[in-house]
N, C-alpha and C positions, 0 to 999 in steps of 0.2 A: 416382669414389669416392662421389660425392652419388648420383648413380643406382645406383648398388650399395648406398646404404642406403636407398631410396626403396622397391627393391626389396625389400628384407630386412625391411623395417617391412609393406609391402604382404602379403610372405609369411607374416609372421608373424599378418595380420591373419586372414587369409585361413586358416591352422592353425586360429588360435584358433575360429574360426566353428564348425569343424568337431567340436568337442568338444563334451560334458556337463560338466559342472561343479557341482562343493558347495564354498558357501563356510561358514563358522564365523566367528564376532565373539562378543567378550566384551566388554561392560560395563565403562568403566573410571570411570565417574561421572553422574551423572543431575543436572540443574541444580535440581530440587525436590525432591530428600530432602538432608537435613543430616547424613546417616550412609553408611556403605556401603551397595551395591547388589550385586544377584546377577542374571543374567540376559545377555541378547546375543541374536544375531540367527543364522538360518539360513537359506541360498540354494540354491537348483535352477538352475541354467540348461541350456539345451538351443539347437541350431542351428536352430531353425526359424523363417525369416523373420516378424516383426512380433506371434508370436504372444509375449505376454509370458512373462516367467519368473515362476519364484512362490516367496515366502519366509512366514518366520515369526519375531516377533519377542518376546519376551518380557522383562521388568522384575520382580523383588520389592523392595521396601525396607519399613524401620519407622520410624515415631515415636514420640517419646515427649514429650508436654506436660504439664508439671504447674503449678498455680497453686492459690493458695490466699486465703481471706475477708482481706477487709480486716483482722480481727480479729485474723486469723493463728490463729482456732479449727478451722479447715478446710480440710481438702486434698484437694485431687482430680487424680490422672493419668489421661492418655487416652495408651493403648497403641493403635496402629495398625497394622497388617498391609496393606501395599497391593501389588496386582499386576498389570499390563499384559500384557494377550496378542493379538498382531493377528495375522491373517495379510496379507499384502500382496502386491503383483504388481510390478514392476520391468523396464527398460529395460539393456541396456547400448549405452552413447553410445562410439562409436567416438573414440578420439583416436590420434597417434602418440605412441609413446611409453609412455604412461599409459592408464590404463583408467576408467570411471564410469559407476556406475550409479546410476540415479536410479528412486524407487520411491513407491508410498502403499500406504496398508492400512485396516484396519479393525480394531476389535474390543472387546476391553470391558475397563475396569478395576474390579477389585473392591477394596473398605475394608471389614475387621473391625476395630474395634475395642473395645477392653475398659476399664470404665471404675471407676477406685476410689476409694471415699467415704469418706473419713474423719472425724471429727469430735472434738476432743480424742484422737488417734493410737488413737482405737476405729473399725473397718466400720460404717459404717450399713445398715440396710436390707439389701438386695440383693448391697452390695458382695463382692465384685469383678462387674459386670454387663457379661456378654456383648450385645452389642449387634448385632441381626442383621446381616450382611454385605451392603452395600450394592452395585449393581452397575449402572455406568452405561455410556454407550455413549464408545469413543474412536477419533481418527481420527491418522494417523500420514501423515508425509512424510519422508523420508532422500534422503540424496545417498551412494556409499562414491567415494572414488578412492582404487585401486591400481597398483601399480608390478609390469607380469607379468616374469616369470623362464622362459625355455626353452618355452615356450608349454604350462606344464603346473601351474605353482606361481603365483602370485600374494598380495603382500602389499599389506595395504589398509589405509584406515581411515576413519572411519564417521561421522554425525553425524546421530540419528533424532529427530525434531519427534514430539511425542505430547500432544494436545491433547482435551479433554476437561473436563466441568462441577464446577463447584466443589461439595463434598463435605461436608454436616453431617454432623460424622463422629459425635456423641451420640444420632444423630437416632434415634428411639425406643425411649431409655433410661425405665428403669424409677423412676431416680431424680430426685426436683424437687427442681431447684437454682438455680430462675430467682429465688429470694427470700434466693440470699446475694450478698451485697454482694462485690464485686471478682473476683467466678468470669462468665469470659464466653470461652466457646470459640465460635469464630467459624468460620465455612466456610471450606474450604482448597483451592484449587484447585494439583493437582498436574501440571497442565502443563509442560513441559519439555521440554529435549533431553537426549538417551541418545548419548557419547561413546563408539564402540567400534572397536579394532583387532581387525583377524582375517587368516587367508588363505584362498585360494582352489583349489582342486584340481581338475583338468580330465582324464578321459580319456576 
């Protein structure tokens, strides 16, 4: 019986080589936004020895900060729009049983934000001030293991590392606010990991 399942895991390894395969993952929470998230990841694999597979992964979330002058004369919200895009290359690691792949990427993340100035509940200036979109460089690590079904389906889940430079997200703004007392936005670095379940489909 042990050799008849030694067999049956061998064979099925052995199926599975022999396919293409897409997988799909969806975002079930990102460890650096404090809101919802939109986004997940997309996989290719293909049977050809040692050459890698290739994916693509992507992130949106928003912020929202708001503080105001010592005074309490002044208020100012930063709205933030942030998105990650890599694409990345990945292994799949033979186990019995279980499946895993391990992967890095590349790519860039972008921050818009918009910035509003109030002053006794009147706009100053400029306000509401679009702030050009910043766009820096990010680098990405993931691990998925999944559980395969009939050598054709496969369910997984996911945990993607996205690492990248801390973000003056005001950064040149139209408005000077470095002379109110108790307004101080501070650079944000939105490093983190991306928690996502998906499956996997082979023919």
């Amino acid at each position: 019986m042990f050799a008849g399942l030694i067999f049956l895991i061998g064979h099925t390894e052995t199926l599975k080589a022999q396919f293409f395969g897409v997988s799909l993952d969806t975002a079930i929470g990102y460890s650096a936004a404090k809101k919802g998230v939109i986004g997940g990841s997309v996989g290719i694999t293909h049977p050809i020895p040692l050459v890698p597979n290739l994916g693509f992964s992507t992130l949106t979330f928003e912020e929202l900060e708001e503080q105001q002058s010592t005074d309490a004369s002044t208020q100012i919200s930063m709205a933030t729009k942030n998105k990650l895009s890599t694409i990345n290359v990945f292994y799949n690691v033979p186990f019995p049983v279980v499946s895993m792949s391990l992967g890095f990427g590349y790519g860039t993340f972008k921050s818009q934000t918009t910035l509003t100035y109030l002053k006794n509940n009147v706009h100053q200036g400029t306000s509401p001030d679009a702030i050009k979109e910043q766009s820096i460089p990010v680098a990405e690590g993931y691990i998925h293991v999944g559980l395969p079904f009939w050598n054709i389906i496969e369910f997984h889940i996911g945990y993607h590392y996205f690492s990248a430079a801390a973000v003056q997200r005001d950064k040149g703004r139209s408005l000077d606010i470095s002379g109110i007392s108790g307004i101080d936005f501070k650079k944000v670095n939105y490093s983190g990991g991306m928690s996502t379940i998906g499956i996997q489909l082979a023919f």
